[in-house]
Structures are given as structure tokens and as C-alpha cells.
N, C-alpha and C positions, 0 to 999 in steps of 0.2 A: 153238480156241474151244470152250468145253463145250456140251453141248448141252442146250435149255432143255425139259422132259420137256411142260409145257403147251403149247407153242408143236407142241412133235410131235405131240400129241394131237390140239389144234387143226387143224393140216392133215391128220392122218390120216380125220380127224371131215369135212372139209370133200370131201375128194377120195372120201370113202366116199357123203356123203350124193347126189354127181354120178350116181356109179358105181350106186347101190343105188336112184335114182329112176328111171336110163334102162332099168335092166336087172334090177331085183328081186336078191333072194339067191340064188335058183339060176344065175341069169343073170351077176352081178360075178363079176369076177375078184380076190383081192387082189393079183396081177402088177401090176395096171393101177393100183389104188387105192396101192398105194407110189411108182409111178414117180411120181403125179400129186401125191401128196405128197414128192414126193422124201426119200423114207427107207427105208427096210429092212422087207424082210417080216416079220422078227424081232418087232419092235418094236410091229407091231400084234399079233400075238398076246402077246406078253406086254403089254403096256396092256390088250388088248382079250378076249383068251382062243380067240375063233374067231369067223369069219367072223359067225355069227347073232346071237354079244355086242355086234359092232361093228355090225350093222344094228341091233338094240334101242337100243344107245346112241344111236345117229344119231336114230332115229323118238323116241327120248324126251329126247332137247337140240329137237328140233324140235319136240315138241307142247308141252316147256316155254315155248318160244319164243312161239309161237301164245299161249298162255295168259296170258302178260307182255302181250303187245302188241293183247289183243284184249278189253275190258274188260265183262262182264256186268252186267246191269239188265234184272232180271227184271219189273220196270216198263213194260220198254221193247223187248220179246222184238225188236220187229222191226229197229228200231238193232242192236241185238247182232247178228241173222241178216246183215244190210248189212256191218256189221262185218267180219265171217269172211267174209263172200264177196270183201270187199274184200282181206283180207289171202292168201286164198286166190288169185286174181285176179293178186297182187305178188308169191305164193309158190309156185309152182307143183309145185315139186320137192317139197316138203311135204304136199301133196294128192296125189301119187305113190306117196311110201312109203306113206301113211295105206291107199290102196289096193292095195300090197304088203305091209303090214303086214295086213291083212286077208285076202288070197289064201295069205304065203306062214308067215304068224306066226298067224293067227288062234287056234290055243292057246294063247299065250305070256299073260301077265298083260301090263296096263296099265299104264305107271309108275304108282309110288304116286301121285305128285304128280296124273297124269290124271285116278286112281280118287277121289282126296279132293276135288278141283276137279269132276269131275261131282255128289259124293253133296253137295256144297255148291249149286253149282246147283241139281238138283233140290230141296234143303230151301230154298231161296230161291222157288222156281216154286209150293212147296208153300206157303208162308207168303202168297205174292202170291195163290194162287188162295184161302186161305182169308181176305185180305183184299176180296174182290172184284175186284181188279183184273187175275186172269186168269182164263180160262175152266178151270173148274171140270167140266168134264163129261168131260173128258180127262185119266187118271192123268199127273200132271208128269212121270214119267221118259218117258211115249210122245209128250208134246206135246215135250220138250226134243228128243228123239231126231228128231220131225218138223220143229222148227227147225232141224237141225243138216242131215237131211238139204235143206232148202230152200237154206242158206245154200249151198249146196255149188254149186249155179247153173250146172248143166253143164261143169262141170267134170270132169276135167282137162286134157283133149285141146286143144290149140291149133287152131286159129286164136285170137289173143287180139281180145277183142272192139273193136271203134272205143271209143273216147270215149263216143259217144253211147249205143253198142248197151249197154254195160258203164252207164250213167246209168240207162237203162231198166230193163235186169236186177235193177238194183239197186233201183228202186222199185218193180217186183214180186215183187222179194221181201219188200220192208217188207210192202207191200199184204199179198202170202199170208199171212203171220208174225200181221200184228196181226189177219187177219180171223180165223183160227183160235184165236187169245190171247184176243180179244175175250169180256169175260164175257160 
């Protein structure tokens, strides 16, 4: 049966993203990330090039991810921050790399996709605040940057919160969000 080069990517992408949240990129092994995809070490470097190609790709199928599933309204900063907490919250491993991606990449560029989805935001926070309906005394790229750090909600570290505690979180964070957005 031939083999299906998506379908390897796929699992090599899925068993990296495990491998590279528990244990960052100095820390993975690709030994481990081929057994768990069960394929050849070959194989990721040539799909992938080297270990730090295949942690990029991973951290940037993951914040495309994010960016799919997580819908902005600069109207409504504090929905948006509940949003990402929420998806952060169901995503954990995600919010991992971001903070390996930060420690062990933080010179690398952003994916394009990131960089144009933030400078779109910000021109949306921009047009909201020169509509009044966000606060205006805050340059948009440091208010978006203080939403994003809000949404973040103590994260990443487990214990995961009850039901309730995670209800709460999550109305304090609307709460923080809109009083700061507030023109």
C-alpha cells in the first residue's frame, strides 16, 4: 500500500506538537516524535528540514488554528478575550508552545498569516477607537497586547479549573477587557 505523504505529515505534525509542548525544542527528541507517529526519522527531515522547521510548522498550524476558531470584534474586545481564554482553556498544548515559542524561538518571525491577522486587528481596534467605541487613550497595538495578555487567564499550568471557577475567570476577564476598552 503506498503511502499517503499528507496523512504522514499529519501524524508527524500531531506527535511533534505532544513531544514540543511537554518538552520545548531543546528538550524533544525526534526518536520519540517518529515512534509516536510511526514513521521514519527520514521522513521528517525531509517534509520538515530540522527539528526547529518542524517546531515552526507545528506552532504555526496551531496559531492558524487558534485564528480559525477564535472570531474577533473589535466592538466587543471583551467576548473576543473570553474567547481565547476559552479556547486556550480546551487547548492547552497550544498555549505551551506559544510559551516555547517565546523562550526557545523568540527570534524566529511569526507566521505570515499571525503577522497580517495581528496588523488587521490592530487597524480594526484603530478604526473602533476612532469611532468611539474603544478607548482611545491606549495606542491599539498595547490595548490588543493587554487583551491578549488578559485572555491568557493563568494559564498554562494545570490544575484545570471546575466549571464554575473557569465561569468566573471567564467573567473577569470580560469584566477587565471591557473596563479597559471602555471609551
Amino acid at each position: 500500500m503506498p503511502r499517503d505523504p499528507a496523512d504522514t505529515k499529519e501524524r508527524i505534525l500531531r506527535a511533534a506538537a505532544a513531544e514540543f509542548a511537554e518538552r520545548g525544542i531543546a528538550g524533544a527528541r525526534v526518536d520519540r516524535i517518529v515512534e509516536a507517529a510511526g514513521t521514519g526519522k527520514g521522513l521528517v527531515y525531509n517534509y520538515f528540514g530540522s527539528k526547529e522547521k518542524l517546531f515552526d510548522a507545528v506552532h504555526n498550524a496551531l496559531t492558524d488554528e487558534t485564528m480559525e476558531n477564535v472570531p474577533f470584534d473589535p466592538a466587543n474586545l471583551g467576548e473576543y478575550a473570553a474567547a481565547l481564554y476559552d479556547h486556550n482553556q480546551d487547548n492547552p498544548a497550544a498555549v505551551r508552545l506559544t510559551y516555547w515559542f517565546r523562550l526557545e524561538r523568540g527570534d524566529a518571525q511569526l507566521p505570515e498569516s499571525a503577522v497580517a491577522s495581528q496588523a488587521r486587528k490592530v487597524a480594526a481596534v484603530k478604526e473602533a477607537q476612532a469611532a468611539g467605541i474603544v478607548n482611545a487613550d491606549i495606542p491599539a497595538d498595547e490595548l490588543l497586547d493587554s487583551v491578549l495578555a488578559i485572555a491568557l487567564g493563568g494559564l498554562p499550568e494545570p490544575p484545570k479549573p471546575t466549571p464554575a471557577a473557569r465561569k468566573a475567570r471567564r467573567q473577569a476577564i470580560v469584566q477587565a477587557v471591557e473596563r479597559i476598552a471602555a471609551p
